[in-house]
VMD Tcl script that builds the backbone (N, CA, C; Angstrom):
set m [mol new atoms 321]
animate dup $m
set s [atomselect $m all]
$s set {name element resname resid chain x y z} {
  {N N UNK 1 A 0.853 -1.171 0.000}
  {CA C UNK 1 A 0.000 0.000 0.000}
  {C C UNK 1 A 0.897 1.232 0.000}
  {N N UNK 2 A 0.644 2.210 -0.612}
  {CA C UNK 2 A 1.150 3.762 -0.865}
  {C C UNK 2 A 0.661 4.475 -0.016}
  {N N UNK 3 A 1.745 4.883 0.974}
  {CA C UNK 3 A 1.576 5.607 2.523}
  {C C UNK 3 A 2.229 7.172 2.010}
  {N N UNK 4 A 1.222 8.266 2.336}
  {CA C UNK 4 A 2.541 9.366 1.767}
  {C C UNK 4 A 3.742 9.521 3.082}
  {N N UNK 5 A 4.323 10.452 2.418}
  {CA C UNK 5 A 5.985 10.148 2.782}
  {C C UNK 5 A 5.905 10.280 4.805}
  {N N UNK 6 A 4.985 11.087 5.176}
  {CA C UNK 6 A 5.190 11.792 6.249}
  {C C UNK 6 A 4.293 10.428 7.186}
  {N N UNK 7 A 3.457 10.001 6.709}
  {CA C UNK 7 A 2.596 8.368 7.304}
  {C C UNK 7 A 3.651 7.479 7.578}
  {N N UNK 8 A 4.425 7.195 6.331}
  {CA C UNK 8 A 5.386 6.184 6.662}
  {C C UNK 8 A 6.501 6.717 7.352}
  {N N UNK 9 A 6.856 7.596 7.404}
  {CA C UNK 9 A 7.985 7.611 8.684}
  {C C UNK 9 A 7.436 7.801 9.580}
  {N N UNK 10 A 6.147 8.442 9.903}
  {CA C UNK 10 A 5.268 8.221 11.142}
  {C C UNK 10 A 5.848 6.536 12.089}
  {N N UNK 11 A 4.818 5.520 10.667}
  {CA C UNK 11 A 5.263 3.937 10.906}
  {C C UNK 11 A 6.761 3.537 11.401}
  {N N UNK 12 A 7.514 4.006 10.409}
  {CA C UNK 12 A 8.645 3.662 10.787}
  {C C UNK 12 A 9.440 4.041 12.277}
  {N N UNK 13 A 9.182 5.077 12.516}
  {CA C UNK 13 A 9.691 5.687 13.985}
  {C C UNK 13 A 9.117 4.788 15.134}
  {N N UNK 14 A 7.839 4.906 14.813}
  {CA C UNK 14 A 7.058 4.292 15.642}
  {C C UNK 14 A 7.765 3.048 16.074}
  {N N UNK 15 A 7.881 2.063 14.724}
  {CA C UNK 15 A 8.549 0.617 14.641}
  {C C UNK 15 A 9.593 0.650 15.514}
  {N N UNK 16 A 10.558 2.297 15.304}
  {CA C UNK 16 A 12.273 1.927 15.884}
  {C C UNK 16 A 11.623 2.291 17.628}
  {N N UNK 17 A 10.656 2.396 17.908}
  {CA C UNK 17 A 10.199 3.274 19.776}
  {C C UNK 17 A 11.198 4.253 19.090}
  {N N UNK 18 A 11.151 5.414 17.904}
  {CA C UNK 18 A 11.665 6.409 17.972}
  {C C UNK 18 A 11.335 8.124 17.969}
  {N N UNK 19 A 11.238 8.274 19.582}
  {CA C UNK 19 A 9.721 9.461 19.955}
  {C C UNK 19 A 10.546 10.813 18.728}
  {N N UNK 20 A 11.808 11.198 18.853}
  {CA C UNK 20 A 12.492 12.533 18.320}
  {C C UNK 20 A 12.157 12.520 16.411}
  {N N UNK 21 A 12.434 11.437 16.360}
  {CA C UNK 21 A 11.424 10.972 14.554}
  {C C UNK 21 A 10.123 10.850 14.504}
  {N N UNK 22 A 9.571 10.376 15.645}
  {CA C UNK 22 A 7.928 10.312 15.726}
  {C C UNK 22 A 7.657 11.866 15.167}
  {N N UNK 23 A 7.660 12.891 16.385}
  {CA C UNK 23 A 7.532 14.068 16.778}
  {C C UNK 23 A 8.204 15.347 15.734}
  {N N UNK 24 A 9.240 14.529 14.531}
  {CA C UNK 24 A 9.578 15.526 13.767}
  {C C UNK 24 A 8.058 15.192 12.520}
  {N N UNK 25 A 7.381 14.074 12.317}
  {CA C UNK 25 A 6.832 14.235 11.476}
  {C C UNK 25 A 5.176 14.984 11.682}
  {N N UNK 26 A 4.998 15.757 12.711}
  {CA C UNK 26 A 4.440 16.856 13.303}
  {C C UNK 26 A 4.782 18.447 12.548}
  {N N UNK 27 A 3.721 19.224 12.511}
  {CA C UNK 27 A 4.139 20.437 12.453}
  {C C UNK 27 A 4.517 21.102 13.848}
  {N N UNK 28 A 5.050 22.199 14.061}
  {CA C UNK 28 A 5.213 22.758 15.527}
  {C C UNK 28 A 3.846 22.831 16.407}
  {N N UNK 29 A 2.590 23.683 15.641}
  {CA C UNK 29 A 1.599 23.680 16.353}
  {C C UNK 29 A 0.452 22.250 16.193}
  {N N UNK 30 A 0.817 21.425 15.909}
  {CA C UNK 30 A -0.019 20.135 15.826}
  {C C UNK 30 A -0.170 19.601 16.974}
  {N N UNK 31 A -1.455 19.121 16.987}
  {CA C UNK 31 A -2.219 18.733 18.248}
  {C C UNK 31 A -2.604 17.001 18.123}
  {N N UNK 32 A -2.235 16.231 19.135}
  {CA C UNK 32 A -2.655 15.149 18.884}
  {C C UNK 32 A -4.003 14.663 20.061}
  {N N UNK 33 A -4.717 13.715 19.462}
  {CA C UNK 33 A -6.105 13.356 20.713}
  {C C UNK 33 A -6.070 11.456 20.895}
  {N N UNK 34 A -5.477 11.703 21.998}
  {CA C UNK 34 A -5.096 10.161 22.075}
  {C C UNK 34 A -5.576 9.552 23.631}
  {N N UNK 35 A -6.323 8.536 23.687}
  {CA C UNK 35 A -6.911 8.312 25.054}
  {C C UNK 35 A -7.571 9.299 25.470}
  {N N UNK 36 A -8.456 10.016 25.221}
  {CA C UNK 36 A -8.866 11.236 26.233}
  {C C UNK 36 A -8.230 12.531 26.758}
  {N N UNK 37 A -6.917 11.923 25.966}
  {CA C UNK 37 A -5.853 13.389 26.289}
  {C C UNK 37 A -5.667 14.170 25.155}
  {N N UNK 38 A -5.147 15.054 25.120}
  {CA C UNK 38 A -4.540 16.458 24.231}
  {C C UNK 38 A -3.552 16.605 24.164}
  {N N UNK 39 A -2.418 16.486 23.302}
  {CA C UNK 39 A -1.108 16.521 23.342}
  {C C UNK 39 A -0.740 17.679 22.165}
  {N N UNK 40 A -0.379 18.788 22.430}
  {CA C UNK 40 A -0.127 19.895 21.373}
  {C C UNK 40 A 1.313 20.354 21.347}
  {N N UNK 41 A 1.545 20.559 20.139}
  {CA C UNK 41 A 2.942 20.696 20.310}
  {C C UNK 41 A 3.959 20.080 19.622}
  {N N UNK 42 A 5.237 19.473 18.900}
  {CA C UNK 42 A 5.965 19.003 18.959}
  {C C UNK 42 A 7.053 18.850 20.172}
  {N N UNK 43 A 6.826 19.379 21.292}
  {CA C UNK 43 A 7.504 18.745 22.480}
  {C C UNK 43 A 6.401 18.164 23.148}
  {N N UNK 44 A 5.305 18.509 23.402}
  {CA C UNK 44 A 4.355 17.213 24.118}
  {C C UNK 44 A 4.265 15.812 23.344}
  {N N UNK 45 A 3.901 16.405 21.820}
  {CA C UNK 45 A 4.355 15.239 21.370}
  {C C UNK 45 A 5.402 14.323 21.754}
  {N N UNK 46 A 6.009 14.488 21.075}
  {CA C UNK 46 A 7.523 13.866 21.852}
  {C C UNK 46 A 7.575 13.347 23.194}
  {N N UNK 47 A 6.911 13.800 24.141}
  {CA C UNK 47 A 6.816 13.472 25.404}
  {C C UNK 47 A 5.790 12.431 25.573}
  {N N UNK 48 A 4.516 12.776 25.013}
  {CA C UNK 48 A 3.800 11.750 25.529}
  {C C UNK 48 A 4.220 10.241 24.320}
  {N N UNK 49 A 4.709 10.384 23.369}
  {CA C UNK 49 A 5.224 9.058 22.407}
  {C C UNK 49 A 6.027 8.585 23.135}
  {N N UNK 50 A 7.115 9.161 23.847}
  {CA C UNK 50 A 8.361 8.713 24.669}
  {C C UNK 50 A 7.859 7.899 25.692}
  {N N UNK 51 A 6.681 8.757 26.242}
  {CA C UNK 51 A 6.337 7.935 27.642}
  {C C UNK 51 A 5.532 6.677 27.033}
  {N N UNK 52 A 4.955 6.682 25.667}
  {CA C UNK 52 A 3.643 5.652 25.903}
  {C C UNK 52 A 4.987 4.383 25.151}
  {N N UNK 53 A 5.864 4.864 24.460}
  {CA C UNK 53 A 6.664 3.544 23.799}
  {C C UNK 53 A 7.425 2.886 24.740}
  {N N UNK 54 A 7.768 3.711 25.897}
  {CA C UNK 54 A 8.602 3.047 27.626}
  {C C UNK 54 A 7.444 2.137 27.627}
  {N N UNK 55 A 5.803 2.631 27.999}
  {CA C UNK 55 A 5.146 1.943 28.827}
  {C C UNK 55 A 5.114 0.691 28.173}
  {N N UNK 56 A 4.470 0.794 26.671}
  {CA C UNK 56 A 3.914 -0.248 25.728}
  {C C UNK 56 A 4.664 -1.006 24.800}
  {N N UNK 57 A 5.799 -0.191 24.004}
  {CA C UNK 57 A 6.550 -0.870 23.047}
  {C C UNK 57 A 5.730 -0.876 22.005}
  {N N UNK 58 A 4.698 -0.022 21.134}
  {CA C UNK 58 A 4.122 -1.007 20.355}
  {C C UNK 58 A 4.921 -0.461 19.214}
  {N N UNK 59 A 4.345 -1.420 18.162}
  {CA C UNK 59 A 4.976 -1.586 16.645}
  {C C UNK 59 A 3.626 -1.561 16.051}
  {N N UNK 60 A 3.365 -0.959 14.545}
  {CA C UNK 60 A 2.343 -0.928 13.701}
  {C C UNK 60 A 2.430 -1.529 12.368}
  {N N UNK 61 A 1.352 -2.622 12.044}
  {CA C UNK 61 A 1.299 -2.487 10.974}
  {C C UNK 61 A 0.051 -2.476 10.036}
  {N N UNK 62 A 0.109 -1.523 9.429}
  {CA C UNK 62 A -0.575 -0.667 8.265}
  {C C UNK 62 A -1.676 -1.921 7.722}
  {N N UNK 63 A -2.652 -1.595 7.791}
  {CA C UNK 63 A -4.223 -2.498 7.068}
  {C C UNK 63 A -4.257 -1.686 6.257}
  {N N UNK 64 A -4.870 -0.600 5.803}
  {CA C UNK 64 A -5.449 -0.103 4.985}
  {C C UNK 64 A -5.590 1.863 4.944}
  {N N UNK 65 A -5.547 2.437 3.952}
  {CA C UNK 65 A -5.068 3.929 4.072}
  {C C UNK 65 A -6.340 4.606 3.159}
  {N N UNK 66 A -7.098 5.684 3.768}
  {CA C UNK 66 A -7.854 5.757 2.813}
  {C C UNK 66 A -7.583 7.630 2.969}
  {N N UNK 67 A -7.670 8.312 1.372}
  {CA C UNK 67 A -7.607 9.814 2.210}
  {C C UNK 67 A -8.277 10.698 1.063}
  {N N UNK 68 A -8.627 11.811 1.399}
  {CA C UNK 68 A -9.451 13.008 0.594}
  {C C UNK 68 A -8.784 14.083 0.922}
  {N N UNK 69 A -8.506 14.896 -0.040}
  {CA C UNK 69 A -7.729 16.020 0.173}
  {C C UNK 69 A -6.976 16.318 1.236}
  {N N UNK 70 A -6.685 16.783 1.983}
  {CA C UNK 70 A -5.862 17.067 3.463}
  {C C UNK 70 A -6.204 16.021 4.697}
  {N N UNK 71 A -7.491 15.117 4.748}
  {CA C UNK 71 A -8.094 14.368 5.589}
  {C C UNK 71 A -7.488 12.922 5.144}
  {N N UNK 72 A -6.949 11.888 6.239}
  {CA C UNK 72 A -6.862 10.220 5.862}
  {C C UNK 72 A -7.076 9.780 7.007}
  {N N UNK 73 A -7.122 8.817 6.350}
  {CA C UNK 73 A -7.256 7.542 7.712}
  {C C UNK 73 A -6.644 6.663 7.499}
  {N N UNK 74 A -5.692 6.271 8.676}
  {CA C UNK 74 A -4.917 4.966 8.233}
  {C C UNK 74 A -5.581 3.873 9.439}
  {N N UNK 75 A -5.598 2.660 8.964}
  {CA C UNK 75 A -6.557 1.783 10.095}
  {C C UNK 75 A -5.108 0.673 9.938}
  {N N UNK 76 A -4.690 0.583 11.852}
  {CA C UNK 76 A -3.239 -0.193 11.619}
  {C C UNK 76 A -3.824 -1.341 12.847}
  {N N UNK 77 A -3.035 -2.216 12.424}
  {CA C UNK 77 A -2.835 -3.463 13.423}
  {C C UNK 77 A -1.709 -2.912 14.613}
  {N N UNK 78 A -1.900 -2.810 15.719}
  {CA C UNK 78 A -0.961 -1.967 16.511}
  {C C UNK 78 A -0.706 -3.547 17.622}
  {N N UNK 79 A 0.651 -3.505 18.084}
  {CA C UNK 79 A 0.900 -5.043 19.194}
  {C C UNK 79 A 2.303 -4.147 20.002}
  {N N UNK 80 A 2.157 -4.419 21.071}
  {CA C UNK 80 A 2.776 -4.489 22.424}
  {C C UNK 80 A 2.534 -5.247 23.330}
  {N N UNK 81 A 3.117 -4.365 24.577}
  {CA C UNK 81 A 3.106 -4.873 25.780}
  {C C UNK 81 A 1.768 -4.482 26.588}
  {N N UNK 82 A 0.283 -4.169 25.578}
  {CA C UNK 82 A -1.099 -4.129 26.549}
  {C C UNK 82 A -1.397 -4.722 26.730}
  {N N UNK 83 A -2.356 -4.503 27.814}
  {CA C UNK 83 A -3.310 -5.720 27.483}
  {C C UNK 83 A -4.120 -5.724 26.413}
  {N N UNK 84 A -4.795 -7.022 25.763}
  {CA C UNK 84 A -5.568 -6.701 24.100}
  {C C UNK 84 A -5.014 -7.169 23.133}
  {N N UNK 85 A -3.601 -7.145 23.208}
  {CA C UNK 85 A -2.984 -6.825 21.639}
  {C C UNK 85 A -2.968 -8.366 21.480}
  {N N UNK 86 A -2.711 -7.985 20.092}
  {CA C UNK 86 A -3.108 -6.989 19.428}
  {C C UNK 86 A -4.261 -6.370 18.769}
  {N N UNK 87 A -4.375 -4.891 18.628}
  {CA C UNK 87 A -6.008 -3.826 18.526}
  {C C UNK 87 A -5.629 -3.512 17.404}
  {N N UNK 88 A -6.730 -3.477 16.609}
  {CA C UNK 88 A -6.900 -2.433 15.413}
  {C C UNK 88 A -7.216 -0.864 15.663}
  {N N UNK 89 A -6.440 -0.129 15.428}
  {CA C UNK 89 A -6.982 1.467 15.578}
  {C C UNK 89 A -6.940 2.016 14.450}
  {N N UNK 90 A -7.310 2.624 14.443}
  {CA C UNK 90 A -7.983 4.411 13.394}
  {C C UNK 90 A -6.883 5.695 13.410}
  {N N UNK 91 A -6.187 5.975 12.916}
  {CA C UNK 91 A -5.512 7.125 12.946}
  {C C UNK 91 A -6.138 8.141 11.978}
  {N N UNK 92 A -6.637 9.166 12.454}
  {CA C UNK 92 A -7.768 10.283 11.595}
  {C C UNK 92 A -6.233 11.084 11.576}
  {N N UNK 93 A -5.846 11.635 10.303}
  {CA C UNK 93 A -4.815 12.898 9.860}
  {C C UNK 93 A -5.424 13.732 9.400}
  {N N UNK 94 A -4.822 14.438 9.473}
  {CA C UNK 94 A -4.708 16.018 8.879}
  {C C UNK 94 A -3.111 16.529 8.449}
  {N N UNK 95 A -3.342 16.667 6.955}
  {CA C UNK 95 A -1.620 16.822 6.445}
  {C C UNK 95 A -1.841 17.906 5.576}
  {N N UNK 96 A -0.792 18.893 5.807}
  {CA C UNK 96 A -0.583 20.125 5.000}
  {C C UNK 96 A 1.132 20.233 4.770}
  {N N UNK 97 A 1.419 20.847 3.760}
  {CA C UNK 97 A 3.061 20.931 3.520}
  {C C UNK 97 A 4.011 19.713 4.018}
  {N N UNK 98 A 3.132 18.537 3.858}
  {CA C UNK 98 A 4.139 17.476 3.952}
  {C C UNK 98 A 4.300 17.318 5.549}
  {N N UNK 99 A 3.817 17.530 6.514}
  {CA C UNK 99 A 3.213 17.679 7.984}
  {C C UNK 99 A 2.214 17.444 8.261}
  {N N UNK 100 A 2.336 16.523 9.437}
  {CA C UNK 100 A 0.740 16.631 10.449}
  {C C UNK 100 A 0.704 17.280 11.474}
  {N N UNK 101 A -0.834 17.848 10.861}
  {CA C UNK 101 A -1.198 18.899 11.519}
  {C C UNK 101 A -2.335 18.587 12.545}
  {N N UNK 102 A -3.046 17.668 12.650}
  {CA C UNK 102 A -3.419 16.945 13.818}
  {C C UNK 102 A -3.816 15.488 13.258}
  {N N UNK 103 A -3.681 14.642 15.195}
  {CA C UNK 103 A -3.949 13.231 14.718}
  {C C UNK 103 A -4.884 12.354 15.561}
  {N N UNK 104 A -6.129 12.066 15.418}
  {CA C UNK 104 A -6.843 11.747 16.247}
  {C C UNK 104 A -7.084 9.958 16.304}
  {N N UNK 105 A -6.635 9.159 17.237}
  {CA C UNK 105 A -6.623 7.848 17.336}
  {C C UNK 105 A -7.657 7.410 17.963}
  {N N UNK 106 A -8.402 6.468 17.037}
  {CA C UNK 106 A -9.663 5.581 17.836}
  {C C UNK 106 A -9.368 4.308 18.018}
  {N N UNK 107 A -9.983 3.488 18.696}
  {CA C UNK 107 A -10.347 1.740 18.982}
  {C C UNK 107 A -11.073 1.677 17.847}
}
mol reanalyze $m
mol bondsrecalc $m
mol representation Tube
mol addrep $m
């Protein structure tokens, strides 16, 4: 499947637990909505990826990518150290200039 450039190093960082690559493929003011929380920023970012890849470890892999102009959805097989795994989630984007500009994760 054809991930644009800024999705797949999303994946890939993710893969290495790598929060400083996670968090560059962010714009500065991008906001993420993950568990009930708000993470804005490219340093919260960074912070809360850092803390959740200590807690969990997970690794992703990519089901299916669907997207319309600036809006996608990537729906990934996600496995760690939760309980569950492995879960299918929803990653809702928002991409402008080759950046995400927010990212909202469902169950």
């Amino acid at each position: 499947m054809k991930l644009p450039t800024v999705v797949s190093n999303l994946v890939a960082a993710q893969d290495r637990l790598d929060a400083v690559a996670y968090a560059k493929c962010f714009s500065v003011a991008a906001v993420v909505f993950d568990e009930g929380k708000t993470h804005q920023g490219t340093i919260e970012i960074e912070r809360w990826i850092a803390s959740a890849n200590k807690k969990y470890k997970t690794v992703m892999r990519p089901i299916s990518y669907d997207h319309a102009g600036s809006s996608s959805i990537l729906t990934a097989e996600i496995s760690g150290t939760f309980e569950g795994s492995p879960a299918v989630l929803k990653y809702y984007f928002e991409i402008s200039d080759g950046l995400i500009q927010s990212l909202r994760i469902t169950g």
